[in-house]
C-alpha angles and dihedrals in degrees: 000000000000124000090251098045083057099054087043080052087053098046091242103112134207080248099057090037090061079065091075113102078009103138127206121244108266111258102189116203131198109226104224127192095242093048090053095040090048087051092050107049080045091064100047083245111142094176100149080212088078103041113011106082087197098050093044088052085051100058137067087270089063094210135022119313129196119245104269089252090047084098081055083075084055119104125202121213129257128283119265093252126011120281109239099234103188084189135084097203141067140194140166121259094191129266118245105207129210118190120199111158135025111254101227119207094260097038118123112216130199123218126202129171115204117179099231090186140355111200129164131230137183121224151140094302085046124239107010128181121219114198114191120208139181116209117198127204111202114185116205097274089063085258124146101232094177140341135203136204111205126172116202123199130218132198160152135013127271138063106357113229127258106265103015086110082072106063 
């Protein structure tokens, strides 16, 4: 049996594995000061760092910063070509977040999204795909400001659902 036989056998064909290393086109954000006061107060988080000016010039930071998961309501762009999902159904696998720099209200940052691995399981909800991506968040100085880690699961046949086009 070939290599790629195997991987048709799997589930996981020629075509999903040249994912793999693919990036996103680059989407870049302004971060503005509404957008982070409106997810703050979204998230129950009171922090002055995020919406008083005086405060935020006070501090280390020297100006207003976004909460950390604020990156997580940016969005990157699509892939170049469509990615060839063989499963109707999504769900998430869980993100695993890095910070390394604060995002300032001002800063443009630039989003990517690169599949890092593409494996397959079985389980009780039978073959399942599990893709692996890395999405990176640049500010304007060519600094990582953040990364995540997020692993999104594929499964089952019917009727796809709305949005899973878009992991």
């Amino acid at each position: 049996m070939t290599a790629s036989e195997t991987s048709a056998s799997n589930g996981i064909t020629e075509d999903i594995r040249s994912f793999i290393g693919i990036e996103s086109d680059p989407v870049t954000y302004e971060i503005e000061r509404h957008a982070v006061e409106r997810f703050a107060c979204a998230v129950g988080d009171p922090n002055p760092l995020y919406t008083d000016e005086i405060a935020a010039r006070k501090s280390s930071y020297g100006g207003l910063i976004a909460p950390p998961t604020f990156v997580r309501s940016l969005l990157p762009g699509a892939y170049p070509k469509p990615y060839p999902e063989p499963f109707a159904h999504i769900l998430d696998g869980g993100s695993e977040y890095r910070f390394h720099e604060p995002v300032r209200v001002g800063d443009r940052i630039t989003v990517t999204r690169k599949i890092i691995d593409i494996f397959q399981k079985q389980g009780r909800l039978g073959t399942m795909l599990f893709r692996v991506s890395v999405i990176s968040y640049v500010n304007q100085l060519g600094q990582v400001a953040a990364s995540q880690t997020t692993t999104t699961i594929t499964y089952g046949t019917g009727e796809k659902d709305l949005g899973i086009d878009g992991h």
